[in-house]
mmCIF file as Biopython writes it, N, C-alpha, C and O atoms, coordinates in Angstrom:
data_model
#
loop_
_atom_site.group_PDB
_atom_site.id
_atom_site.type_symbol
_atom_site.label_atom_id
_atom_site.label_alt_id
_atom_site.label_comp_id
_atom_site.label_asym_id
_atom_site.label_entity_id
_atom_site.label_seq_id
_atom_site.pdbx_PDB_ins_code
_atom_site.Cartn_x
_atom_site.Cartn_y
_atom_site.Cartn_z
_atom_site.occupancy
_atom_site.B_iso_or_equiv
_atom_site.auth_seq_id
_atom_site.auth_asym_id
_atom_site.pdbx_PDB_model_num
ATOM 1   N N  . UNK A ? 1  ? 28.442 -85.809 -22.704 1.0 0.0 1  A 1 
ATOM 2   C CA . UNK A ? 1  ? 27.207 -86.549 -22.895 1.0 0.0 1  A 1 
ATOM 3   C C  . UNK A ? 1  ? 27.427 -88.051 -22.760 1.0 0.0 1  A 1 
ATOM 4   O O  . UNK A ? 1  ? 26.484 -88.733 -23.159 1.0 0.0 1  A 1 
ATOM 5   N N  . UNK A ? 2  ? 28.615 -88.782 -22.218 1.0 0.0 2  A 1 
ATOM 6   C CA . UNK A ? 2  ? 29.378 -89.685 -21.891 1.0 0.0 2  A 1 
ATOM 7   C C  . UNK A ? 2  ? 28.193 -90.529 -21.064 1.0 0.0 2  A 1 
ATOM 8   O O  . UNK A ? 2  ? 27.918 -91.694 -21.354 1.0 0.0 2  A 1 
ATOM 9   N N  . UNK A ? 3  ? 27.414 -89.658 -19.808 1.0 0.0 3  A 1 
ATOM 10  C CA . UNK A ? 3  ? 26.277 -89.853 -19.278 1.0 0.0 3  A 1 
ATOM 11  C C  . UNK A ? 3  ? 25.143 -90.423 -19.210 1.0 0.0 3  A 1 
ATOM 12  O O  . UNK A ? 3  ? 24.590 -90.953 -18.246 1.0 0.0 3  A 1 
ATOM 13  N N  . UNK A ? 4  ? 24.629 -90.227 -20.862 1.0 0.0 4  A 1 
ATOM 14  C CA . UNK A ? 4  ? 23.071 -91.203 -21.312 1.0 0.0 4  A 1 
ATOM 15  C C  . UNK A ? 4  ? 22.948 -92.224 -21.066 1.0 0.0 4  A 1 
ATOM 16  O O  . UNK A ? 4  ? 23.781 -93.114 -21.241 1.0 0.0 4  A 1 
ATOM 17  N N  . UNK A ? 5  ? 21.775 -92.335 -20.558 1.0 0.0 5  A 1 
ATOM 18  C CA . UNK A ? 5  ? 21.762 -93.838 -20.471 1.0 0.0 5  A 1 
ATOM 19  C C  . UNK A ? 5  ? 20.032 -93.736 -21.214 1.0 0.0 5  A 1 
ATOM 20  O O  . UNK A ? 5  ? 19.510 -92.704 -21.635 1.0 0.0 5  A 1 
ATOM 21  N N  . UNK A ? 6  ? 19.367 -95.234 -21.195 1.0 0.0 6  A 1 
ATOM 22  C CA . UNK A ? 6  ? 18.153 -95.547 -21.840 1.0 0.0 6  A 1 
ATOM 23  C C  . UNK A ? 6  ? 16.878 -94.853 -21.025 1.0 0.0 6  A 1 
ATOM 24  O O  . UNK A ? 6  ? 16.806 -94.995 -19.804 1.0 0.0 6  A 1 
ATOM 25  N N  . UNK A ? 7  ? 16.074 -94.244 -21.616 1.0 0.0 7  A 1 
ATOM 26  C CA . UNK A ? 7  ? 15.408 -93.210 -21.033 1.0 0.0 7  A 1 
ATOM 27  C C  . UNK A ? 7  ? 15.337 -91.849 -20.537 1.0 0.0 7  A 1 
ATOM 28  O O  . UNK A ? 7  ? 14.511 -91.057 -20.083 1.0 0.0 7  A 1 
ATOM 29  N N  . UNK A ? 8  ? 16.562 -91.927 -20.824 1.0 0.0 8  A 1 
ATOM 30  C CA . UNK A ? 8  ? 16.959 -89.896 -20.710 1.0 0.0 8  A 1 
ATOM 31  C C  . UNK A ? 8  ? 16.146 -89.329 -21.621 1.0 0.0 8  A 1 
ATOM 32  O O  . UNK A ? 8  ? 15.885 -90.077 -22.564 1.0 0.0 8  A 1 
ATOM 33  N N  . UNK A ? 9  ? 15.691 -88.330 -21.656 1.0 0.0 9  A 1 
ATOM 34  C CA . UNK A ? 9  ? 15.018 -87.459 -22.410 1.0 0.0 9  A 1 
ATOM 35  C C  . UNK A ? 9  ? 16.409 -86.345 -23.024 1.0 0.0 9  A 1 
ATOM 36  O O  . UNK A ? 9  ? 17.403 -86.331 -22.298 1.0 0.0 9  A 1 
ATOM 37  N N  . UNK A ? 10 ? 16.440 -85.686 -23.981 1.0 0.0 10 A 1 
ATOM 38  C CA . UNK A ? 10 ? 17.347 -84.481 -24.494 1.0 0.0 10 A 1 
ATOM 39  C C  . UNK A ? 10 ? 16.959 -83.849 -25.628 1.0 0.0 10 A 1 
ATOM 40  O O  . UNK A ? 10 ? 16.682 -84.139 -26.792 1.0 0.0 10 A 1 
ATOM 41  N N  . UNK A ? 11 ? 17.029 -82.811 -24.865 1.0 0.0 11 A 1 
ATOM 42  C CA . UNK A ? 11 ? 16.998 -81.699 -26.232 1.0 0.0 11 A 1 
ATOM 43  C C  . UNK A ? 11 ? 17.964 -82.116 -27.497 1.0 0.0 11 A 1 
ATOM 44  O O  . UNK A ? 11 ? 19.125 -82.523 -27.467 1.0 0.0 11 A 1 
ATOM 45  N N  . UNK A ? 12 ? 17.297 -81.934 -28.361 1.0 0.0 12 A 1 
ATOM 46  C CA . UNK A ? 12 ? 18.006 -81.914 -29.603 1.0 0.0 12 A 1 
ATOM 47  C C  . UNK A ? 12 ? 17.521 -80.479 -30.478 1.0 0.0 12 A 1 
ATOM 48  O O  . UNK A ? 12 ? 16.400 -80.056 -30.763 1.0 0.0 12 A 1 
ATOM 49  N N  . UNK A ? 13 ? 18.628 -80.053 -30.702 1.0 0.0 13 A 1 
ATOM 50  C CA . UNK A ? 13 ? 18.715 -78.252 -31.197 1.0 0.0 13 A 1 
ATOM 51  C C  . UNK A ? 13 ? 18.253 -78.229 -32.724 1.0 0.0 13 A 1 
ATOM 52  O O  . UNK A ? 13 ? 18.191 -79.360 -33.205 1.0 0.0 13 A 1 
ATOM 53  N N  . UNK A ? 14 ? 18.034 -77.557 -33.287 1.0 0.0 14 A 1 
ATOM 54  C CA . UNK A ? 14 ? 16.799 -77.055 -34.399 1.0 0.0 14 A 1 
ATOM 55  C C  . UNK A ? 14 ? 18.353 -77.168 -35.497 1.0 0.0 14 A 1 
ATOM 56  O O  . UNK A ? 14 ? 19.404 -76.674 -35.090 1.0 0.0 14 A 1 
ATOM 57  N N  . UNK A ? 15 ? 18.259 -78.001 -37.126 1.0 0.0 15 A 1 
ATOM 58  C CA . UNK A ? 15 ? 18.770 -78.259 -37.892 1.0 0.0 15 A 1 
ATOM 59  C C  . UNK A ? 15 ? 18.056 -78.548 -38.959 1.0 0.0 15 A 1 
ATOM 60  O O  . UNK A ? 15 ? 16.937 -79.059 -39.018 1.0 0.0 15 A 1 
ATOM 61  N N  . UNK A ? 16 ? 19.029 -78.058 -40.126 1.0 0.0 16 A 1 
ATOM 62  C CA . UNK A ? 16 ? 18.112 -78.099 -41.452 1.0 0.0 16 A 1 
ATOM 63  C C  . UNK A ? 16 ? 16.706 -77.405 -41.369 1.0 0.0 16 A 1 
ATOM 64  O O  . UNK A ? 16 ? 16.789 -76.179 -41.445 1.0 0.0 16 A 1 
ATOM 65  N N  . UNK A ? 17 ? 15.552 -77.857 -41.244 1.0 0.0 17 A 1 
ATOM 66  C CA . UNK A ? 17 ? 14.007 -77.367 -41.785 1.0 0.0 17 A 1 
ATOM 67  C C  . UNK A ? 17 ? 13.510 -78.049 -40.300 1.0 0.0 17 A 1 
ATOM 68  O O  . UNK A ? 17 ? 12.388 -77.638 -40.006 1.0 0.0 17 A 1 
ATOM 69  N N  . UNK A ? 18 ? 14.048 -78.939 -39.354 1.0 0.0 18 A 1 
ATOM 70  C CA . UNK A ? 18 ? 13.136 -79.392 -38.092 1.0 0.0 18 A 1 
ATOM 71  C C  . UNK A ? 18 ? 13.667 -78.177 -37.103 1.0 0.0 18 A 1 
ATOM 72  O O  . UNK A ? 18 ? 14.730 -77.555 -37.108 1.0 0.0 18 A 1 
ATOM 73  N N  . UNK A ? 19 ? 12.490 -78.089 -36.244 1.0 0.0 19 A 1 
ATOM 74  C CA . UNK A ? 19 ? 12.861 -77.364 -35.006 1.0 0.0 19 A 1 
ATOM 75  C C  . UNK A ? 19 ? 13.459 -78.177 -33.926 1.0 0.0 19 A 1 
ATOM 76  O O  . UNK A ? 19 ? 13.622 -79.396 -33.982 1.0 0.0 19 A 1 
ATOM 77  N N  . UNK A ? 20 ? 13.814 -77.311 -32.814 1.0 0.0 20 A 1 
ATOM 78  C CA . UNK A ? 20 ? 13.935 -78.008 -31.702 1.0 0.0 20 A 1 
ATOM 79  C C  . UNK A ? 20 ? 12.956 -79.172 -30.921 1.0 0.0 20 A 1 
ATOM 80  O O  . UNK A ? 20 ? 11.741 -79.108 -30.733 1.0 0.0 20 A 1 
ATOM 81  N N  . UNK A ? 21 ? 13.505 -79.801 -30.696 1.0 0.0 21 A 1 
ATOM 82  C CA . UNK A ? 21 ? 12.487 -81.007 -30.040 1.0 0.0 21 A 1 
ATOM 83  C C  . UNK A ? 21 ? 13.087 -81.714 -29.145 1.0 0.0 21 A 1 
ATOM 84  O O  . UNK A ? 21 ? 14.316 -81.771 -29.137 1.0 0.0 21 A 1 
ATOM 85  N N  . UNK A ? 22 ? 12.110 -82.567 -27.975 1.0 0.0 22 A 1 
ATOM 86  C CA . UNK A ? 22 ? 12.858 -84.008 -27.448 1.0 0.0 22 A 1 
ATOM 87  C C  . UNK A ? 22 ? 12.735 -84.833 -27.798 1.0 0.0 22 A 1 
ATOM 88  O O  . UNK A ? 22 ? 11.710 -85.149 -28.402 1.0 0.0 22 A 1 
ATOM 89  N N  . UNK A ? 23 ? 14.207 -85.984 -27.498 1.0 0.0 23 A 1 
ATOM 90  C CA . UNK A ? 23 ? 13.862 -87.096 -28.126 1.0 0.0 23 A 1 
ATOM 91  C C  . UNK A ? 23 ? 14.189 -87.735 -26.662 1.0 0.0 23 A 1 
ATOM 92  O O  . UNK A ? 23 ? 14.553 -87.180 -25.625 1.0 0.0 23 A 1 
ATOM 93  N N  . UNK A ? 24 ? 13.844 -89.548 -27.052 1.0 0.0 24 A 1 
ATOM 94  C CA . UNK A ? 24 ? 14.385 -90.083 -25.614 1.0 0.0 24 A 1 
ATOM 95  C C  . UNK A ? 24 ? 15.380 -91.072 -26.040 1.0 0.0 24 A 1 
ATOM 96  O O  . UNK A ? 24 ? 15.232 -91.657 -27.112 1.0 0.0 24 A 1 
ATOM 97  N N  . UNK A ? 25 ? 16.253 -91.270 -25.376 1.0 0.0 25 A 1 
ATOM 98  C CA . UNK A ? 25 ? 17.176 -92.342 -26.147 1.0 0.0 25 A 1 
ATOM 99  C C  . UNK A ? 25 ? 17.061 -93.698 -25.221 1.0 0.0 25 A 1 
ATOM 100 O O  . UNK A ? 25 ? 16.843 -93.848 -24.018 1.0 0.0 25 A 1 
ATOM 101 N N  . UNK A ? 26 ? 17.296 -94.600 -26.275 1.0 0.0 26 A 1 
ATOM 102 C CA . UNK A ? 26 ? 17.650 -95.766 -26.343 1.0 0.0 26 A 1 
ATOM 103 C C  . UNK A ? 26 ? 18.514 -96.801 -26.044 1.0 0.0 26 A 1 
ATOM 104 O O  . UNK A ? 26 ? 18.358 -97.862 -25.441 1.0 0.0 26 A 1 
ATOM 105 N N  . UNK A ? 27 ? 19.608 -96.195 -26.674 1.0 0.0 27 A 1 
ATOM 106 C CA . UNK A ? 27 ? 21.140 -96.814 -26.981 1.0 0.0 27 A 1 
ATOM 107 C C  . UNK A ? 27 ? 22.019 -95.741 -27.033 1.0 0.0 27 A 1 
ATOM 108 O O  . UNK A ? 27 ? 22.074 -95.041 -28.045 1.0 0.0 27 A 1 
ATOM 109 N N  . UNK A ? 28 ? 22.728 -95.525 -26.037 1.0 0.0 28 A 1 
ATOM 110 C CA . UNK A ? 28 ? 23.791 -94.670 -26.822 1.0 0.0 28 A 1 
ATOM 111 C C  . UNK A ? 28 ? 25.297 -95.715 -27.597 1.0 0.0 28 A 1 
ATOM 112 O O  . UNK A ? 28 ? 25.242 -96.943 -27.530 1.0 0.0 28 A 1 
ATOM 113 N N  . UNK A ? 29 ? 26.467 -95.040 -28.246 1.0 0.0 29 A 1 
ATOM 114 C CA . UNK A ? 29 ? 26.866 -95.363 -29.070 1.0 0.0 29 A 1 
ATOM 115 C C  . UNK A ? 29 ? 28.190 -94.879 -28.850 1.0 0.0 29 A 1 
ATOM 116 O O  . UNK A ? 29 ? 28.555 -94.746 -27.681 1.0 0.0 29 A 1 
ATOM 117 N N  . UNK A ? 30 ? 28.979 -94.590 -29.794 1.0 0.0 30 A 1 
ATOM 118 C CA . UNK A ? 30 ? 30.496 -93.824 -29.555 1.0 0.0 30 A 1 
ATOM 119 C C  . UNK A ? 30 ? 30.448 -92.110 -30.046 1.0 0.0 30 A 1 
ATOM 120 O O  . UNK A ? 30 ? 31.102 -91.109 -29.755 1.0 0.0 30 A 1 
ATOM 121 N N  . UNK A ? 31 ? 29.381 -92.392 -30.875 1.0 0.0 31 A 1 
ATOM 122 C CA . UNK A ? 31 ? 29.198 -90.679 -31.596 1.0 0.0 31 A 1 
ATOM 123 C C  . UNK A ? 31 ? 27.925 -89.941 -31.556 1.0 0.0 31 A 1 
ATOM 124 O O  . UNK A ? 31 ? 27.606 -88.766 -31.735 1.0 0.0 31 A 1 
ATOM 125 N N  . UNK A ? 32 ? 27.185 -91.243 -31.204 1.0 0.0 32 A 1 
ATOM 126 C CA . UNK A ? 32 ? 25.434 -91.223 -30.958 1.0 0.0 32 A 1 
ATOM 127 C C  . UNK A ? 32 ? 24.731 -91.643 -30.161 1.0 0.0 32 A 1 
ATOM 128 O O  . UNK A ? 32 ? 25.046 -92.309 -29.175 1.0 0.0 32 A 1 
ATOM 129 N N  . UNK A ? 33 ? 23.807 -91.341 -30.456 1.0 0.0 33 A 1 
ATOM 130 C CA . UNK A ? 33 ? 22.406 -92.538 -29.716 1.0 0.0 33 A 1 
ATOM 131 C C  . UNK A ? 33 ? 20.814 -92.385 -30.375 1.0 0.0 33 A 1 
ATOM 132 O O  . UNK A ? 33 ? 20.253 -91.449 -30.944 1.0 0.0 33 A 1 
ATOM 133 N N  . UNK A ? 34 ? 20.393 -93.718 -30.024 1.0 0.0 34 A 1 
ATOM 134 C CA . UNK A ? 34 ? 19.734 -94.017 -30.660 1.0 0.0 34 A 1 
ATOM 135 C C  . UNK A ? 34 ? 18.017 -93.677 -30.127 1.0 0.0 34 A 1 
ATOM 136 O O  . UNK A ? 34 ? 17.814 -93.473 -28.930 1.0 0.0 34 A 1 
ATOM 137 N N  . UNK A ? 35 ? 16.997 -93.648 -31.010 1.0 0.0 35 A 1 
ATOM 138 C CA . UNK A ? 35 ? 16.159 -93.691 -29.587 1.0 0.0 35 A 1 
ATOM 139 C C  . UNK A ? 35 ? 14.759 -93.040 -31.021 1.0 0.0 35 A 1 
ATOM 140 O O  . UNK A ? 35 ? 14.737 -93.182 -32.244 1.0 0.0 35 A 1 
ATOM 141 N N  . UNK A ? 36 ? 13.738 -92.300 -29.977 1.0 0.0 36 A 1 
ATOM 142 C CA . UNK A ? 36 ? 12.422 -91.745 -30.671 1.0 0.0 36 A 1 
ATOM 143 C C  . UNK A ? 36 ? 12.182 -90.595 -30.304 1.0 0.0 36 A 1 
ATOM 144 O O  . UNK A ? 36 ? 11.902 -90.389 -29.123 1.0 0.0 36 A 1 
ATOM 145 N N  . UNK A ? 37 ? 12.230 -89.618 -31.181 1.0 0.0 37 A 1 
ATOM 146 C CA . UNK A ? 37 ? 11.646 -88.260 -31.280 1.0 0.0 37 A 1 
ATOM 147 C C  . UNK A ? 37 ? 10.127 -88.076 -30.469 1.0 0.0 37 A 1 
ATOM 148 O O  . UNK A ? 37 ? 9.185  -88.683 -30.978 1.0 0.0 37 A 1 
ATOM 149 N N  . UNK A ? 38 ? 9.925  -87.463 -29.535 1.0 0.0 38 A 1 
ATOM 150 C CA . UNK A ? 38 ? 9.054  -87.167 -28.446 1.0 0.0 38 A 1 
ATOM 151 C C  . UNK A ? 38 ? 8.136  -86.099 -28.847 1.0 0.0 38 A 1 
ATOM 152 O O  . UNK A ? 38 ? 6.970  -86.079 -28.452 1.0 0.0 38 A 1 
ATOM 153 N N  . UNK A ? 39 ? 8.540  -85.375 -29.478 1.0 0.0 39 A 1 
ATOM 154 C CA . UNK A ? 39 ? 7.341  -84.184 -29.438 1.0 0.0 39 A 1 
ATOM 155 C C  . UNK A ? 39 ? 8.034  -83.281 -30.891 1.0 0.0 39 A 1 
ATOM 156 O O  . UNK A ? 39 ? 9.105  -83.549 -31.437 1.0 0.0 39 A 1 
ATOM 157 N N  . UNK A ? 40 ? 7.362  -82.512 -31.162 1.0 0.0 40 A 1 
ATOM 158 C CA . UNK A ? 40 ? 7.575  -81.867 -32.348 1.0 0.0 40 A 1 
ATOM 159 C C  . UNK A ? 40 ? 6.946  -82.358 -34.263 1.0 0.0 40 A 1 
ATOM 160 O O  . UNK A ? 40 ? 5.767  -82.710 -34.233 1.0 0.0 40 A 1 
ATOM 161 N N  . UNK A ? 41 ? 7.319  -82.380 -35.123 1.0 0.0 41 A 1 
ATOM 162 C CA . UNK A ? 41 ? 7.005  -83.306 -36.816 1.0 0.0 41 A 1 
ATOM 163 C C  . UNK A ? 41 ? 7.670  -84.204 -36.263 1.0 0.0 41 A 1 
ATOM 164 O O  . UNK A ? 41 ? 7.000  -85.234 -36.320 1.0 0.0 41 A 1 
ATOM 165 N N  . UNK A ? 42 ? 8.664  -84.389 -35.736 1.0 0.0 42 A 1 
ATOM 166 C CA . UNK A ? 42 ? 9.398  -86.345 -36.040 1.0 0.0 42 A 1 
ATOM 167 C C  . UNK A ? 42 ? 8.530  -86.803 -34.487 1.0 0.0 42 A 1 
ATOM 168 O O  . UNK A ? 42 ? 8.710  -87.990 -34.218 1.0 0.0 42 A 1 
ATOM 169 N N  . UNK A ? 43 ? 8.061  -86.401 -33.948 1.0 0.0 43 A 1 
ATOM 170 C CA . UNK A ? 43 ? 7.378  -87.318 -32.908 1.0 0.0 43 A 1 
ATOM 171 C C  . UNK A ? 43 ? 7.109  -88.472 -33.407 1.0 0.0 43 A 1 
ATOM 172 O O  . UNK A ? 43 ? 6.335  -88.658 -34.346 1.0 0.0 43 A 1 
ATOM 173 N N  . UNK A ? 44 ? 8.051  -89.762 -32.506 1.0 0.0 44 A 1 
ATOM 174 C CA . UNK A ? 44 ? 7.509  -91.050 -33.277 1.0 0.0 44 A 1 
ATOM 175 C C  . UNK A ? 44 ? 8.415  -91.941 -34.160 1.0 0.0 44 A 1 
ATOM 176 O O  . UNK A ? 44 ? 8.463  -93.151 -34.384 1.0 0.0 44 A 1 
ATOM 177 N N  . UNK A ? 45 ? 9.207  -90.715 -34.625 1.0 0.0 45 A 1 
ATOM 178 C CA . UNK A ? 45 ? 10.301 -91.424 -35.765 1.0 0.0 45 A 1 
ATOM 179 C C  . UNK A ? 45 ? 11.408 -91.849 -34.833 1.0 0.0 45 A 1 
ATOM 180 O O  . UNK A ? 45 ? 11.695 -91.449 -33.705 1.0 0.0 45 A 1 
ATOM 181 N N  . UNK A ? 46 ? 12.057 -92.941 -35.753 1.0 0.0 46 A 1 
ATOM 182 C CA . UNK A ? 46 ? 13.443 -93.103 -34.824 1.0 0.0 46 A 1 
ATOM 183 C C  . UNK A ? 46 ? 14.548 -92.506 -35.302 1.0 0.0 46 A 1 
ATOM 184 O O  . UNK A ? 46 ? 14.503 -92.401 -36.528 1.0 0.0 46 A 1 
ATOM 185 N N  . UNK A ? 47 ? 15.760 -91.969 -34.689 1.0 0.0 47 A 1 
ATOM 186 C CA . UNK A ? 47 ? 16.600 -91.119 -35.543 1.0 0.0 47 A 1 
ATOM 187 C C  . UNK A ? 47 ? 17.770 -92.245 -34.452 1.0 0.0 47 A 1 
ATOM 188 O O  . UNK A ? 47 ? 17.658 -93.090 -33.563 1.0 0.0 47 A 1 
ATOM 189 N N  . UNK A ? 48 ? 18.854 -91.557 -35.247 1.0 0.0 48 A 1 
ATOM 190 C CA . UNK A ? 48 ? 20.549 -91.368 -34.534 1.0 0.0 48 A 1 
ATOM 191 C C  . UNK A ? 48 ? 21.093 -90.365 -34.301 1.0 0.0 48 A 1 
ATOM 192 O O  . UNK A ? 48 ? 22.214 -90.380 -34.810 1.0 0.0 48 A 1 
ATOM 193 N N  . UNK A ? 49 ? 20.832 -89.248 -33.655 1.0 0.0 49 A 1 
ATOM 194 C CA . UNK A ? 49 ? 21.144 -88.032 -33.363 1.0 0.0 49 A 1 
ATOM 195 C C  . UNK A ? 49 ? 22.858 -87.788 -32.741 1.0 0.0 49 A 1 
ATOM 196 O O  . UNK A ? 49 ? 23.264 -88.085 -31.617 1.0 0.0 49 A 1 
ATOM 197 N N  . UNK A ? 50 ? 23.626 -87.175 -33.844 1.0 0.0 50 A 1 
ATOM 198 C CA . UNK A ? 50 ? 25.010 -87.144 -33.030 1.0 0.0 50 A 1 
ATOM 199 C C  . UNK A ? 50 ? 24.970 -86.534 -31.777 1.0 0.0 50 A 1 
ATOM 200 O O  . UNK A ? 50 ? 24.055 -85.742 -31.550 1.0 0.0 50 A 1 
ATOM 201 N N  . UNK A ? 51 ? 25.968 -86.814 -30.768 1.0 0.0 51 A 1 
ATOM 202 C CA . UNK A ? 51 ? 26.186 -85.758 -29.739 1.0 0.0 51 A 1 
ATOM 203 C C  . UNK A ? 51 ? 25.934 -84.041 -30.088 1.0 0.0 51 A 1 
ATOM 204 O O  . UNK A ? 51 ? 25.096 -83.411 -29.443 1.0 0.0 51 A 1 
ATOM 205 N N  . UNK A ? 52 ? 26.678 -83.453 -31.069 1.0 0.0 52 A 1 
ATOM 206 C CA . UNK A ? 52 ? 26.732 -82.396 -31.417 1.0 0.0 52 A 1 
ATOM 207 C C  . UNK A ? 52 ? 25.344 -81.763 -31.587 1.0 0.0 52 A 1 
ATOM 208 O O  . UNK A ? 52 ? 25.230 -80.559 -31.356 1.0 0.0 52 A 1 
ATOM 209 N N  . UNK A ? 53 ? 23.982 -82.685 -32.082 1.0 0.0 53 A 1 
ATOM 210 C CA . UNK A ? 53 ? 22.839 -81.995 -32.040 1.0 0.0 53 A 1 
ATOM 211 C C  . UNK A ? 53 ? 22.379 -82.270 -30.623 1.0 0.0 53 A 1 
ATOM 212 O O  . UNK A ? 53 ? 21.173 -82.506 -30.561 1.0 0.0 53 A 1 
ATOM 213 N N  . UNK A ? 54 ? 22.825 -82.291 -29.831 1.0 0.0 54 A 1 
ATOM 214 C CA . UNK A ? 54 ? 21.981 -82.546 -28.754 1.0 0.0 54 A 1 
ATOM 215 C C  . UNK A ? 54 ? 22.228 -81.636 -27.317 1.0 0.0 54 A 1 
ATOM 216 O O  . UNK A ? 54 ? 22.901 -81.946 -26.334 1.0 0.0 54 A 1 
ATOM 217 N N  . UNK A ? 55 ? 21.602 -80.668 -27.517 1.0 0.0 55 A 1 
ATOM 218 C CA . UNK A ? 55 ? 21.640 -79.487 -26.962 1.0 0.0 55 A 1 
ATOM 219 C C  . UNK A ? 55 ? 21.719 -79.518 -24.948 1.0 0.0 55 A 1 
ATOM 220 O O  . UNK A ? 55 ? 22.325 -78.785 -24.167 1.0 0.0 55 A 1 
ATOM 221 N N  . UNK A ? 56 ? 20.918 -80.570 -24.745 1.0 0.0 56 A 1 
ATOM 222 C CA . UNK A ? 56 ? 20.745 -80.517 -23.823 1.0 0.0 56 A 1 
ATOM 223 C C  . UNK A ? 56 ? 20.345 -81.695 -22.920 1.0 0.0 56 A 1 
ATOM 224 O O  . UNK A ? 56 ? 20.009 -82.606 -23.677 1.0 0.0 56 A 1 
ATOM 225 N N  . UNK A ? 57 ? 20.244 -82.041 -21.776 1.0 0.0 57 A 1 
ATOM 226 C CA . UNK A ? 57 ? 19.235 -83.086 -20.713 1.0 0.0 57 A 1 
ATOM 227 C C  . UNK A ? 57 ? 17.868 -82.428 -20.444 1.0 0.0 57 A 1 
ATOM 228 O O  . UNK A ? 57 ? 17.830 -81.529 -19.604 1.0 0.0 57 A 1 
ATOM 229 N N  . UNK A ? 58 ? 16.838 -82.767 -21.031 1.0 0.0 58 A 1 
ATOM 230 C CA . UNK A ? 58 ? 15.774 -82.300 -20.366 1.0 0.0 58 A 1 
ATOM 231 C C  . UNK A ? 58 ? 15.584 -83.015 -19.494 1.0 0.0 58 A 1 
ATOM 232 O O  . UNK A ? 58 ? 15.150 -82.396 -18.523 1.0 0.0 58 A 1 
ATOM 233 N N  . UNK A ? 59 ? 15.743 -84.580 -19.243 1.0 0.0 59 A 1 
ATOM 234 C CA . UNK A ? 59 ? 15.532 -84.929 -17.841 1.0 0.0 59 A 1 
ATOM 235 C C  . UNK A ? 59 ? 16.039 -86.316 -17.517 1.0 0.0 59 A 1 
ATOM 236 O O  . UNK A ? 59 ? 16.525 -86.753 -18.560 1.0 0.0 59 A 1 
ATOM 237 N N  . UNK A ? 60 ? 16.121 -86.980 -16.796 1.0 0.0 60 A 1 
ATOM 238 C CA . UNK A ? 60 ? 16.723 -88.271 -16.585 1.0 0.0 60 A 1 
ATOM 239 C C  . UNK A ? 60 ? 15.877 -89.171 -16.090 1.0 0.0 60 A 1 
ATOM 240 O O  . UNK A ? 60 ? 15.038 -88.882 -15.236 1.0 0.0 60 A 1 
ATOM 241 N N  . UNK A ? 61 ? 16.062 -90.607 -16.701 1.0 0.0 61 A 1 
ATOM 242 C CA . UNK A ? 61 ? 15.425 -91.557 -16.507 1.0 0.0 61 A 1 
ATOM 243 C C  . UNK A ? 61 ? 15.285 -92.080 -14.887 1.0 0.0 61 A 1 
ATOM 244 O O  . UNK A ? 61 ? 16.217 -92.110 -14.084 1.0 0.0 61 A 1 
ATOM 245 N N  . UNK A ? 62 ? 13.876 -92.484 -14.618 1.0 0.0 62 A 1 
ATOM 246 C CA . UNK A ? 62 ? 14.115 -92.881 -12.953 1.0 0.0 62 A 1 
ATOM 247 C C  . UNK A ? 62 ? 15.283 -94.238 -12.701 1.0 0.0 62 A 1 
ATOM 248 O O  . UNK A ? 62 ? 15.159 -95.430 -12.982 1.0 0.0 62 A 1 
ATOM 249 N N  . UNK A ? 63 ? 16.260 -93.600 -12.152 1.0 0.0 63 A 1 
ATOM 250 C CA . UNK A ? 63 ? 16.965 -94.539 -11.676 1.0 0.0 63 A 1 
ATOM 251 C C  . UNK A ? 63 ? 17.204 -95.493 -10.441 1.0 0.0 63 A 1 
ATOM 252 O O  . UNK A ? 63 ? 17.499 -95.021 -9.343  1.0 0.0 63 A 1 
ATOM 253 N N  . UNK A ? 64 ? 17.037 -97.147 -10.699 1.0 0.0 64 A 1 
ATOM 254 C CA . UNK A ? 64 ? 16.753 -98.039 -9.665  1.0 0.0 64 A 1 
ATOM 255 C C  . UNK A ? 64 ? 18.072 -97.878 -9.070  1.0 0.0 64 A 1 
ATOM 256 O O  . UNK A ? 64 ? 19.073 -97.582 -9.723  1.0 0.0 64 A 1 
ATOM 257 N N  . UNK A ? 65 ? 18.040 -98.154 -7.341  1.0 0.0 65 A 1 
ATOM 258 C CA . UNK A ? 65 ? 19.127 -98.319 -6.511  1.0 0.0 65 A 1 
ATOM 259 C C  . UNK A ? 65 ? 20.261 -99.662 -7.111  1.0 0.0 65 A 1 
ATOM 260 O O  . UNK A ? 65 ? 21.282 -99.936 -6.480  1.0 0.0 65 A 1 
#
């Protein structure tokens, strides 16, 4: 997940009492990244989601030449 960059979209996998959802990130980090919950109850919130919850790429930011 070395990959993220600002505007990626990713799954983040269902923990504790939240379900699965996307978030989009922000910032990534050395263990994280940063960013806003997209859809689901945290739609809106900002989290730090480790690598480990983050299930997946739902899609990638448009990237300029």
């Amino acid at each position: 997940m070395d990959d993220l960059r600002e505007g990626d979209v990713v799954v983040i996998r269902a923990f504790d009492d939240w379900p699965e959802h996307l978030f989009e990130v922000d910032e990534t980090f050395d263990d994280c990244v940063s960013g806003y919950s997209i859809t689901g109850p945290l739609a809106g919130v900002y989290g730090e989601p480790g690598f480990e919850l983050i299930k997946s790429v739902a899609y990638r930011a448009v990237r300029s030449a």
